[in-house]
N, C-alpha and C positions, 0 to 999 in steps of 0.2 A: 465348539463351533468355529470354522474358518473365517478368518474377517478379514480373508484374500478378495481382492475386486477387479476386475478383468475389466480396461478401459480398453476402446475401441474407437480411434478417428480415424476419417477415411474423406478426402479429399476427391474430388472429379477424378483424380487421376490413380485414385486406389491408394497412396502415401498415407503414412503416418504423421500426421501433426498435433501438435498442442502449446497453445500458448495459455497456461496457469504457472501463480508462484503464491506461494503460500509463506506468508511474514507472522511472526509473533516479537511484538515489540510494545517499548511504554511510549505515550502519547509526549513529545517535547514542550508542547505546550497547549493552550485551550484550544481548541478549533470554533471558528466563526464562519456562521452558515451566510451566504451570500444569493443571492436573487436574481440572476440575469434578468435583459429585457425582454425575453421570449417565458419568461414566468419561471422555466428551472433553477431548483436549488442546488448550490455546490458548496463544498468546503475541500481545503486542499488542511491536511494536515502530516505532518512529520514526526514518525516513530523513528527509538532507538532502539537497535540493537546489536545485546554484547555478543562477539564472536566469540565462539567457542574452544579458542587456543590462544597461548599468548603470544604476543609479538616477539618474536627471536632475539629484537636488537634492546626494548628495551624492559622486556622481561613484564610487560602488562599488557591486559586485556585492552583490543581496538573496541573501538564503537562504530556502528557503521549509523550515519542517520538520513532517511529515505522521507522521501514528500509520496504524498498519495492523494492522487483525487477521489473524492467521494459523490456521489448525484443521490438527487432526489431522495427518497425517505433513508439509505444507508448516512446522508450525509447529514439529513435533521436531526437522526435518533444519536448518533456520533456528538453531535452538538448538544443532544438533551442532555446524557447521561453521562459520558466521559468528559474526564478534566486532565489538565496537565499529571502525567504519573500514571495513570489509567494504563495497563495493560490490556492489550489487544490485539486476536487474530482476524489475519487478514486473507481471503482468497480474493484474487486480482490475476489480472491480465495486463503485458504489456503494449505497448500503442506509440509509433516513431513519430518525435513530433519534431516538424521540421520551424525552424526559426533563421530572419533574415534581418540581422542590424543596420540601423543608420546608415551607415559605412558603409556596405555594400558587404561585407562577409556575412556569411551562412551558416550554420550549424544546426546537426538533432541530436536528440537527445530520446532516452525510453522515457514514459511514463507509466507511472504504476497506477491501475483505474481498478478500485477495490470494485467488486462485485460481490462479494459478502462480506461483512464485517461481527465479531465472534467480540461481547466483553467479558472479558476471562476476570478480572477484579480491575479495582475499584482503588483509588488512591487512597481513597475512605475507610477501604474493608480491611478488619481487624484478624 
């Protein structure tokens, strides 16, 4: 059987787009689910992961480590069941978020907003 899949976007103007990235990484530490004042749940939690080639200069694997927002039940059950160590896949989309300091400087930056979340094991599991 073929487990070719034929994706199709198509914008107003007939264009090709997509914004998905797809992460597998271990959890850096516990995530703590949080409560806005409009009732939604969120947790922002930060996965590692090892690149797949060493560093040229000093002969070791980098680590890259990424913050991810999580909402509503992806972010409770993240909070139920995973712990620091916890391996997990992530489908997310990215989102520019713009930020404007004290000081009057400005900066954006991407964020990563999991829209499914996959626990592949367990810090636990044998």
């Amino acid at each position: 059987m073929n487990n070719f899949y034929y994706l199709r976007y198509t914008n107003t103007k007939g264009g090709f787009m997509l914004n998905q990235v797809i992460l597998v990484g271990r959890l850096v530490y516990d995530a703590e689910l949080k409560t806005l004042d409009d009732g939604r749940k969120v947790t922002t939690i930060t996965i590692s992961i090892e690149r797949g080639f060493k560093n040229s200069v000093t002969g070791e694997y980098d680590t890259d480590f990424l913050k991810c927002t999580l909402w509503s039940g992806i972010a409770e059950n993240t909070v139920k069941y995973c712990k620091k160590g916890s391996t997990v896949g992530i489908k997310a989309r990215l989102s520019q978020k713009y930020y404007e300091c004290k000081d009057g400087n400005s900066f954006s930056y991407p964020e990563i907003i999991a829209e499914k979340i996959t626990f592949i094991s367990s810090k636990n599991d044998k």
